[in-house]
C-alpha positions in Angstrom: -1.1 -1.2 -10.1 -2.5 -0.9 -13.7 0.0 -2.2 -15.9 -1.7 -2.4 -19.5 -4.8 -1.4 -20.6 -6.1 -2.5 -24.3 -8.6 -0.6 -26.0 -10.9 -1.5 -28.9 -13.8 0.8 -30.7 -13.8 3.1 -27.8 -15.3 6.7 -29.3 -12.5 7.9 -31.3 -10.4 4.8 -30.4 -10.4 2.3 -33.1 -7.4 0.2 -31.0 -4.9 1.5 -28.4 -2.4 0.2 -26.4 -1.2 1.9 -22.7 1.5 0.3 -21.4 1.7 2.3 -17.8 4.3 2.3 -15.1 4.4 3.0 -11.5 4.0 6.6 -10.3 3.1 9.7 -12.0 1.8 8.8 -15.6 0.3 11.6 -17.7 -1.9 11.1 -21.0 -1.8 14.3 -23.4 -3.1 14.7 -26.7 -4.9 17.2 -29.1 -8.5 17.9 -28.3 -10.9 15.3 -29.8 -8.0 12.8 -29.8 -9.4 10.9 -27.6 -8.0 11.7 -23.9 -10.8 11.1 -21.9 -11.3 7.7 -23.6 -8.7 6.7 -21.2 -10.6 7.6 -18.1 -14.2 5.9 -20.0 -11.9 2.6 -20.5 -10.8 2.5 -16.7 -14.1 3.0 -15.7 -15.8 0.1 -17.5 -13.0 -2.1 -16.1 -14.3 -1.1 -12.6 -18.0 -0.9 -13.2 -18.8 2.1 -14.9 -21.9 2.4 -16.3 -21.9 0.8 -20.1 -23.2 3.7 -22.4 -23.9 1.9 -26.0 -22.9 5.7 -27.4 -19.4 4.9 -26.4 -19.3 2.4 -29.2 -17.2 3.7 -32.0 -19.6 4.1 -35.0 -19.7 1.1 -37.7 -18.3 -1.4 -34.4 -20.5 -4.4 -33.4 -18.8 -3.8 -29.6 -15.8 -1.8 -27.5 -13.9 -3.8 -25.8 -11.5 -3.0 -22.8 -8.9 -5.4 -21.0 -6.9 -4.4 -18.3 -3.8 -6.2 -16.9 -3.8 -5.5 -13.0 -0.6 -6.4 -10.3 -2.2 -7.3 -7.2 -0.9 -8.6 -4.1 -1.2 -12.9 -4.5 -2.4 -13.1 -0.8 -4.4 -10.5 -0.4 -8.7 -9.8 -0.4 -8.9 -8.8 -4.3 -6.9 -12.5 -5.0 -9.6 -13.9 -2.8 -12.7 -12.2 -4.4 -11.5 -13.2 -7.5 -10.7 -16.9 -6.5 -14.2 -17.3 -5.0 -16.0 -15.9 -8.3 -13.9 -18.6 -9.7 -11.2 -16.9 -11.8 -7.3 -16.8 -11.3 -4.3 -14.9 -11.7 -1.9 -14.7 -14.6 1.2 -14.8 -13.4 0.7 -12.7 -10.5 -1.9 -9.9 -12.6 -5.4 -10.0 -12.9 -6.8 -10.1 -16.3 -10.2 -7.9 -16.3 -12.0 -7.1 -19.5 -15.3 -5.4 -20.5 -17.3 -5.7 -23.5 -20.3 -3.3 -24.6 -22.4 -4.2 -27.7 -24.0 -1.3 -30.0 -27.6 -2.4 -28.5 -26.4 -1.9 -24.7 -25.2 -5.4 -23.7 -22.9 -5.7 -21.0 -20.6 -8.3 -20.0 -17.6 -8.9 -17.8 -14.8 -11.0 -17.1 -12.6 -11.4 -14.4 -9.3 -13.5 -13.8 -10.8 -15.6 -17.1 -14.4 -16.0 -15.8 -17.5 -14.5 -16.5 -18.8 -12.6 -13.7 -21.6 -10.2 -13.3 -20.5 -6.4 -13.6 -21.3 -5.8 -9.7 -18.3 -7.9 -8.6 -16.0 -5.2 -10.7 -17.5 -2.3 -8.7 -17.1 -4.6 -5.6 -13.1 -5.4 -6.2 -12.5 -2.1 -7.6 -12.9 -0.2 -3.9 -9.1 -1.9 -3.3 -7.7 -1.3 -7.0 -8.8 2.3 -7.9 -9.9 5.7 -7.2 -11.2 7.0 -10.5 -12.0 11.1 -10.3 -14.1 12.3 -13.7 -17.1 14.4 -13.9 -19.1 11.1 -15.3 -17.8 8.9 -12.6 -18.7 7.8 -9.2 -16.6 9.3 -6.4 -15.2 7.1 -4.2 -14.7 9.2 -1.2 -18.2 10.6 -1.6 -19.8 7.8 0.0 -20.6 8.1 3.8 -18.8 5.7 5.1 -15.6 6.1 3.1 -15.0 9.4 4.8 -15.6 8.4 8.2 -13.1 5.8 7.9 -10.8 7.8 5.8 -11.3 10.5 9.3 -10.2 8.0 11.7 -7.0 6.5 10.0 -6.4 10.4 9.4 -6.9 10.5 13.1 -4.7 7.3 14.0 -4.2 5.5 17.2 -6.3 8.7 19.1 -9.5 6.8 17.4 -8.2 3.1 16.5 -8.0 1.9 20.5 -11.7 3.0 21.4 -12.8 1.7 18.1 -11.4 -1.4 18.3 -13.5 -2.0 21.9 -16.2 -0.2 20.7 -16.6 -2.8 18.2 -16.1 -5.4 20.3 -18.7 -4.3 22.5 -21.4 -3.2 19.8 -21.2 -6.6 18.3 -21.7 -8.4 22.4 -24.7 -6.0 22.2 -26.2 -6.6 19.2 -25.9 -10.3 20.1 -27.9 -10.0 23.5 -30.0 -7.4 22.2 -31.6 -9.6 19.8 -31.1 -12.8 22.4 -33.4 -10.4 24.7 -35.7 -9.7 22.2 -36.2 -13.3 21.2 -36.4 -14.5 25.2 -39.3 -11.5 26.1 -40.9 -11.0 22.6 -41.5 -14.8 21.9 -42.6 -15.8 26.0 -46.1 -16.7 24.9 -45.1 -19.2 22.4 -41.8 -20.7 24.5 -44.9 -21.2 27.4 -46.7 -23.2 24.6 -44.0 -25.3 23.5 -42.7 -26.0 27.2 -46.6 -27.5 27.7 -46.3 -29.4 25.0 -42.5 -30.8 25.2 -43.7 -31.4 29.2 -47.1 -33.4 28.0 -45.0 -35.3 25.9 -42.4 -36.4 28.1 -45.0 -37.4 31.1 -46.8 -40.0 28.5 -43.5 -41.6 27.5 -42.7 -41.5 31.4 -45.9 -43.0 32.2 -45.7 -46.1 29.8 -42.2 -46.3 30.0 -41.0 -48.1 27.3 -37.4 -49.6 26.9 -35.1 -50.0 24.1 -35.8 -52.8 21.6 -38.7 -53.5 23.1 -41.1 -53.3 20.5 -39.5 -56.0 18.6 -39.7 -58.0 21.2 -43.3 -57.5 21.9 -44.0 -57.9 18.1 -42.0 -61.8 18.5 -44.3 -62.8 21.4 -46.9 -61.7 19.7 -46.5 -63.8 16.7 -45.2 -66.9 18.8 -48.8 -66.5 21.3 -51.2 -65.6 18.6 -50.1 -68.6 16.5 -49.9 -71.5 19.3 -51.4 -74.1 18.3 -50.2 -73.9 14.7 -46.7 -74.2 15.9 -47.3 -77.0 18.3 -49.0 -79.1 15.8 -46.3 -78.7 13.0 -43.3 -79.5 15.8 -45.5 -82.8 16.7 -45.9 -83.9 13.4 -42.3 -83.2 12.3 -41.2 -84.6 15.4 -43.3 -88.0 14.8 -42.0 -87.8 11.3 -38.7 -88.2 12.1 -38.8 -90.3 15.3 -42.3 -92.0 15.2 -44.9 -92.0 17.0 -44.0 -94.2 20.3 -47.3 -95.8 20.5 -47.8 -97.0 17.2 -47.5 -101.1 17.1 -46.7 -101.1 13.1 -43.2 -101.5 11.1 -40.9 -98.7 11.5 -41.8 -95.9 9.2 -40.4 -92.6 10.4 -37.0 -91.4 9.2 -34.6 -92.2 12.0 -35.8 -95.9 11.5 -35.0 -95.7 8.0 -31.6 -93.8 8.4 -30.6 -96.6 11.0 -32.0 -99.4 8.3 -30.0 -98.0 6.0 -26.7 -97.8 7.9 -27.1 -101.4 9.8 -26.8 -102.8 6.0 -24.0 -100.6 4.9 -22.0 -101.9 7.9 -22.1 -105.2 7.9 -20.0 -105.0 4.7 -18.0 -102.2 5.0 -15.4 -103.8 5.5 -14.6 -105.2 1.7 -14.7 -101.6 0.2 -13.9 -98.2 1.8 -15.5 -95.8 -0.7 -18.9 -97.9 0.8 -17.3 -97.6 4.4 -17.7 -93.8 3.8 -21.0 -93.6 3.3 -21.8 -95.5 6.1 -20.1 -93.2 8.0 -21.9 -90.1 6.7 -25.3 -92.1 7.6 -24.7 -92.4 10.9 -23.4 -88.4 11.2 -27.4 -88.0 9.6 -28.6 -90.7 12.2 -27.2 -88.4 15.5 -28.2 -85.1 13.8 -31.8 -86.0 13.0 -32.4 -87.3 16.6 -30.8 -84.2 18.1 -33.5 -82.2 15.9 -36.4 -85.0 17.2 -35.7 -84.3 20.6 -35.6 -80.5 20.2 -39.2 -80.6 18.2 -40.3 -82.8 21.2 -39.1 -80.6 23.8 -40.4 -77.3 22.0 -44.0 -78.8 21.4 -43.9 -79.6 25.1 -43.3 -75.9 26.1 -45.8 -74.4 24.1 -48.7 -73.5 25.5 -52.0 -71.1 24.1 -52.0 -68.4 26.5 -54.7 -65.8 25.6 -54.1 -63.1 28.8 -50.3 -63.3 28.0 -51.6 -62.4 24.2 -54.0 -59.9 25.1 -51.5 -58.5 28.0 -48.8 -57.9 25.0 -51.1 -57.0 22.1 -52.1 -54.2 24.9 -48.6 -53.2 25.4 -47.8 -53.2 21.1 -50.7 -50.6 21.2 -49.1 -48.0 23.8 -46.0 -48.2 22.4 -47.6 -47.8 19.2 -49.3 -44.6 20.5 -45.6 -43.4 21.4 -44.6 -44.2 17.9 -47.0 -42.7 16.0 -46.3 -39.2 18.1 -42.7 -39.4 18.9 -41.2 -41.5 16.1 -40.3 -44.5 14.0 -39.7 -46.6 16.6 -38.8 -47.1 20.1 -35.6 -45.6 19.5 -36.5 -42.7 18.4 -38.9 -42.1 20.9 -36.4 -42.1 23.2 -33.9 -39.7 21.9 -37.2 -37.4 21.6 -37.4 -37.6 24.9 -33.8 -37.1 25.6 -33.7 -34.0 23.3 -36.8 -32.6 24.8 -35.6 -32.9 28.7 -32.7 -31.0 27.8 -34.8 -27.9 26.0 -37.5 -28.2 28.0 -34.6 -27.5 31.2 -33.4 -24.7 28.8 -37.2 -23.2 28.9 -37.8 -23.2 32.0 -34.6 -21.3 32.9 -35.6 -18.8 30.8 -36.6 -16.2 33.3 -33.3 -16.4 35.0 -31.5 -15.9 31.9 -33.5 -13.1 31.2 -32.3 -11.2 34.4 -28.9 -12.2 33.4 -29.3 -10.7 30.1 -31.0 -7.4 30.9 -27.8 -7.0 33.4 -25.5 -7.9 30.3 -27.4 -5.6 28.2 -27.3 -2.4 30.7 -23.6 -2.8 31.6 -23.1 -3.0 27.4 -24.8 0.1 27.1 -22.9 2.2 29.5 -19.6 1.1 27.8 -21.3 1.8 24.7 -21.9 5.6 26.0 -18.8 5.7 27.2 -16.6 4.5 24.0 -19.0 6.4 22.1 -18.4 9.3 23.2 -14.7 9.1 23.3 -15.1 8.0 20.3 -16.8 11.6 19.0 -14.0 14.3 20.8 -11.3 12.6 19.3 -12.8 13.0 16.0 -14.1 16.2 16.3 -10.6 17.2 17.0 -9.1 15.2 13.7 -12.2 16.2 11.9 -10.9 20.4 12.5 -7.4 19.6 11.8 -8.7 17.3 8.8 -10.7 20.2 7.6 -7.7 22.7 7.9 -5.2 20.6 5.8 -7.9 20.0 3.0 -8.8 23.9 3.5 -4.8 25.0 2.5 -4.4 22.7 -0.2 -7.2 24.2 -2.2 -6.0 27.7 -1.5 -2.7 26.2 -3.8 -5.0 24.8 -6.3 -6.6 27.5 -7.5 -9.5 28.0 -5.2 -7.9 30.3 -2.2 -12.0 31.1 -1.4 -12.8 27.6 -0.7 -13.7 26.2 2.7 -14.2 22.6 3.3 -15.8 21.4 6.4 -15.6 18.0 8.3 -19.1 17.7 9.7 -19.6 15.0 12.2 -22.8 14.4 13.7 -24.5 12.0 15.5 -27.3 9.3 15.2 -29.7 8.9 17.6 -28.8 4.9 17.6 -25.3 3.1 18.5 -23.9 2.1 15.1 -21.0 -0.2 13.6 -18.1 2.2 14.3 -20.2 4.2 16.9 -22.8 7.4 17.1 -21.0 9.8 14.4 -22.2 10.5 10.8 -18.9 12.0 9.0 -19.7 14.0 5.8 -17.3 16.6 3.9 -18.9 19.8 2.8 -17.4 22.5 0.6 -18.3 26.3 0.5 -16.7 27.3 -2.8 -16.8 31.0 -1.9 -17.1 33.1 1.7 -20.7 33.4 2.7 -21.9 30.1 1.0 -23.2 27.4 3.6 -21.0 24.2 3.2 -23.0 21.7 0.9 -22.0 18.0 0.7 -19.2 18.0 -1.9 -21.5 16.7 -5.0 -23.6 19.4 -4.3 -21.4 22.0 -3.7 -18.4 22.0 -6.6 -18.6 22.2 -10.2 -16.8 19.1 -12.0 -13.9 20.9 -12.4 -14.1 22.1 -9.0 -14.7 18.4 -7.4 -12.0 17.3 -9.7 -9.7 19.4 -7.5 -11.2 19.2 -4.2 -10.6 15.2 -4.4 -7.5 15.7 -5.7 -6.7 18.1 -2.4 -8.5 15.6 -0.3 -6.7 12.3 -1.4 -3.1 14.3 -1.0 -4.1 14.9 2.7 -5.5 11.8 2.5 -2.2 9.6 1.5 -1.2 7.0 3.6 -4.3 7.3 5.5 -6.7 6.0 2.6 -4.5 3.9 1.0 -5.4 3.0 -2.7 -3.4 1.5 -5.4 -4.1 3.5 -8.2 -5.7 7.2 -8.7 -7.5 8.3 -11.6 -7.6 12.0 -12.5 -9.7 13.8 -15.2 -10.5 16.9 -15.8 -8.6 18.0 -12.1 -7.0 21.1 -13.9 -10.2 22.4 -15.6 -10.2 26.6 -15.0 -6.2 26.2 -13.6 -3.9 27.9 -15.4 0.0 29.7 -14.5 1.4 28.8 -11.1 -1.9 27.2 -9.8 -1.0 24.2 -12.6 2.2 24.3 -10.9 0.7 23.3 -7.6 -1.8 20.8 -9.1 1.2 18.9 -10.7 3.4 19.1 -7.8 0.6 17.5 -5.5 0.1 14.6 -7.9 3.7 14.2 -7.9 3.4 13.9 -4.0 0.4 11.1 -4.6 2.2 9.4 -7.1 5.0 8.4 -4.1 2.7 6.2 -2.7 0.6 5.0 -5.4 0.3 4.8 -9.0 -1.3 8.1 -10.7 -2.5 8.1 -13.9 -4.0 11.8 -15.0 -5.4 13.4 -18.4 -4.2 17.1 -18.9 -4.4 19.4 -21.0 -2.0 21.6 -18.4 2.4 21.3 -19.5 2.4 22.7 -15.9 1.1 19.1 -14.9 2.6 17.1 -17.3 5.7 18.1 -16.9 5.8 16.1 -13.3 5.1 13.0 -14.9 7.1 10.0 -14.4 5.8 8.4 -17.7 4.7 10.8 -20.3 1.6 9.0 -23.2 0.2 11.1 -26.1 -2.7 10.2 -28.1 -2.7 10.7 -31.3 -5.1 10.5 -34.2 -4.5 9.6 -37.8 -4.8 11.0 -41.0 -8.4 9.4 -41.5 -9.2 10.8 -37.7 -8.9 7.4 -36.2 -6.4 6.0 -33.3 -4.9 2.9 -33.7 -2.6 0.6 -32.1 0.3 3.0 -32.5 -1.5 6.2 -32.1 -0.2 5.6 -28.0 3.2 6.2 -27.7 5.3 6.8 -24.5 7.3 9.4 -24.6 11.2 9.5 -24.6 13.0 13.3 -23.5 12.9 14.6 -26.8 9.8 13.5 -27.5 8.7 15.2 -24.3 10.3 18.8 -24.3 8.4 18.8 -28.3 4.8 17.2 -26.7 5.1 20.1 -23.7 6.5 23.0 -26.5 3.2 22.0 -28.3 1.1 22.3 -25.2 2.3 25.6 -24.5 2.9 27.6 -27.8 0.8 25.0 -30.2 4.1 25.1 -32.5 6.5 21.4 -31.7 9.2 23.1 -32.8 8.8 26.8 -31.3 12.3 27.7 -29.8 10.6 30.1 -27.2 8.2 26.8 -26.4 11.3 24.1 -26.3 12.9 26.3 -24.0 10.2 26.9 -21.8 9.0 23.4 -21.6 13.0 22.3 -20.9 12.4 24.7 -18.2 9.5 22.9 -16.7 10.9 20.0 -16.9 14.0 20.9 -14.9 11.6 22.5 -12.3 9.9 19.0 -12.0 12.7 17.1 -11.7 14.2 19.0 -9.5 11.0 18.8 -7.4 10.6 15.3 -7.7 
């Protein structure tokens, strides 16, 4: 519910205050007080459209902040999470600011958001009803679900499979679509995914190969480079075998050196050491002469190996260039393409199986469908009825309102029917859609009629009301404010009268007030005690406070309302 609302250089409204309650809560006042303010402030909190005019003269800006109680798990906490804001302490802190030049900007749960997220939350928070303001239950598809929660389980078990089933259909509808519409270009890219994988199949190549070709390669095309350098490190450290001069390669000299370290090793052991560490040098040196030997041995120039591997570098090469970075990747291309390519070619059996899927989705779809539109041509009359008697209390006993439902020549979200309300404000006038049809005063009422059939089956928080008793007067006003008592048992109501008949049902009774100098401020809103109530009504019906004849009357509609309530 709306628990406070603060208002700053609103119209007439320097700075209020409206602390509300749950329930029935009335706003009163003298004329140019500043009444409808109220409404105006709610609706910028919600969306409404930001009209620079509404600035109070001399003001930079109005201002409007609203403290909200919503439910901590439910969708308006997650909306407001995922535009980045939070709660206070269970309430959600809204405010809207207009400058004098037309600048809009919004805020909710502490973050700046832009003003189309208000109107978005505000479907689950309020129902505002004033001439200026956008009806909630005039949009299409608010009154076709508002019609089947009227109609209840009778509509919610075929809906809930005609959903089910709409949304399979959609799915192979467009799968269908895709598989028949696109046939020329899957053909194109099954040639080419089918070229592809016969080259790689016909060179074959396997994984790490190329790096093993590109090793060969360098070992073959450089030969006789590497046999020379392992011959000449090999003479260099073990000599050359043939040679007939003093020792000069390094395994001679290693050997020299430890011969004389141990023939006196024995008269100091640091020296022993050494020795020791000369003949570890001695072993590993020859082990590396051996190995040079042995390599330069192998090697052998072999230009058809070369030319045979340099040819194979080049295919894979080819593969590379085409298929990916390496050899690797290749591969999984090929991998990746098998499997599409398999799911290509099975594409006309798929098809089949679709079409078959499609037609057996169509005939439920027909089928749900139309179960779907008896059952709420039946609510729709009964609908139509209630709406229908509850006007004839309020004032407009020549009204008719009628719950068209027609249907769409395509399946839709929640079936074939189109569900629009139409009033005919007197006998013989067609039934017009209801903005077309009522005056504001007149729409006022009708959506009051409508949400009081409407409890429990469009649920909404809070209700708005402005204007709903304009041309009601006498027992009519009676009806008006015993009906928004009935509302205000399941939500919070918050209505501007001008009516005692009405306000008297209030469970919290504000008045506005001006002062001296024609302004309101902070304490020009005050809630209303008894007393303060019986003189507020008195002054609504005789325009005295302290008329006996109007205190009486007005203690008189109070105990009617209480009685009632």
């Amino acid at each position: 519910m709306v628990e406070e609302v603060r208002i700053q250089n609103l119209g007439v409204i320097e700075e209020a205050v409206l602390e509300l309650s749950p329930g029935f809560n009335v706003v009163t006042g003298e004329t140019g007080a500043g009444k409808t303010m109220v409404v105006t402030s709610l609706g910028l909190l919600f969306g409404g459209r930001a009209d620079p005019q509404r600035v109070r003269p001399g003001a930079d800006r109005a201002n409007v902040e609203g403290r909200i109680i919503v439910q901590q798990d439910g969708k308006v906490s997650a909306r407001v999470e995922e535009a980045g804001g939070e709660l206070d302490e269970g309430a959600l802190i809204v405010t809207r600011s207009i400058s004098s030049e037309g600048r809009s900007r919004a805020h909710l749960g502490g973050r700046q958001v832009p003003v189309a997220m208000l109107i978005n939350i505000a479907d689950d928070l309020v129902a505002v009803h004033g001439q200026s303001d956008q009806q909630r239950l005039l949009q299409a598809g608010r009154q076709r679900a508002a019609l089947d929660r009227f109609a209840g389980d009778k509509v919610a078990k075929p809906l809930r499979g005609y959903i089910g089933a709409y949304r399979r259909h959609r799915d192979v509808t467009q799968r269908l679509e895709e598989l028949t519409t696109q046939a020329r270009e899957r053909a194109q890219e099954a040639d080419l995914l089918r070229f592809g994988l016969e080259e790689i199949e016909k060179i074959d190549p396997k994984p790490g190969e190329d790096e093993r070709l590109a090793a060969d390669e360098q070992r073959l095309a450089h030969a006789d480079a590497l046999r020379t350098a392992a011959t000449t490190a090999h003479e260099a450290l073990q000599g050359d075998p043939t040679a007939t001069t003093g020792a000069t390669d390094v395994i001679s000299l290693l050997s020299e050196a430890r011969h004389a370290l141990e023939a006196v090793r024995a008269h100091d052991e640091a020296l022993a050491a050494q020795a020791d560490r000369l003949s570890e040098a001695v072993y590993l040196v020859s082990d590396v002469a051996a190995e040079l030997a042995g390599y330069a041995e192998a090697i052998e120039s072999d230009p058809a190996l070369l030319a045979s591997v340099q040819d194979r570098q080049s295919a894979l090469s080819g593969l590379i260039r085409k298929y990916g970075a390496d050899v690797a990747a290749v591969l999984q291309w090929a991998e990746h393409s098998a499997a599409r390519l398999a799911e290509l070619d099975s594409d006309d059996d798929r098809i089949e199986e679709l079409r078959a899927e499609h037609d057996d989705l169509t005939r439920q779809l027909t089928e749900l469908s139309t179960e779907l539109t008896k059952v709420r041509t039946e609510a729709a009359e009964r609908l139509s009825e209630a709406i229908t008697e509850e006007l004839a209390a309020l004032a407009m006993p020549h009204a008719r309102v009628v719950v068209a439902v027609t249907q769409l020549e395509d399946f839709g979200p929640h079936g074939v029917d189109e569900v629009e309300l139409r009033l005919a404000s007197h006998p013989g006038a067609p039934p017009l859609p209801l903005h077309k049809g009522a005056s504001g005063g007149e729409l006022s009422r009708v959506m009051l009629a409508i949400e009081v059939v409407f409890a429990g089956a469009d649920p909404v928080p809070t209700f708005v009301f402005d204007e709903v008793d304009a041309g009601v007067g006498g027992k009519a006003a009676v009806e008006v404010g015993r009906r928004l008592a009935r509302l205000a048992k399941s939500a919070q109501v918050i209505v501007v009268t001008h009516l005692p008949q009405v306000a008297a049902f209030a469970d919290q009774h504000l008045v506005v007030e001006k002062s001296n100098d024609g302004r309101v401020v902070r304490s020009g809103v005050t809630a209303l005690d008894a007393a303060g109530r019986v003189r507020e009504l008195s002054r609504m019906l005789a325009g005295l406070e302290d008329s006996e004849l109007g205190r009486a009357h007005a203690e008189e509609l109070l105990s009617i309302a209480a009685a009632e309530r």
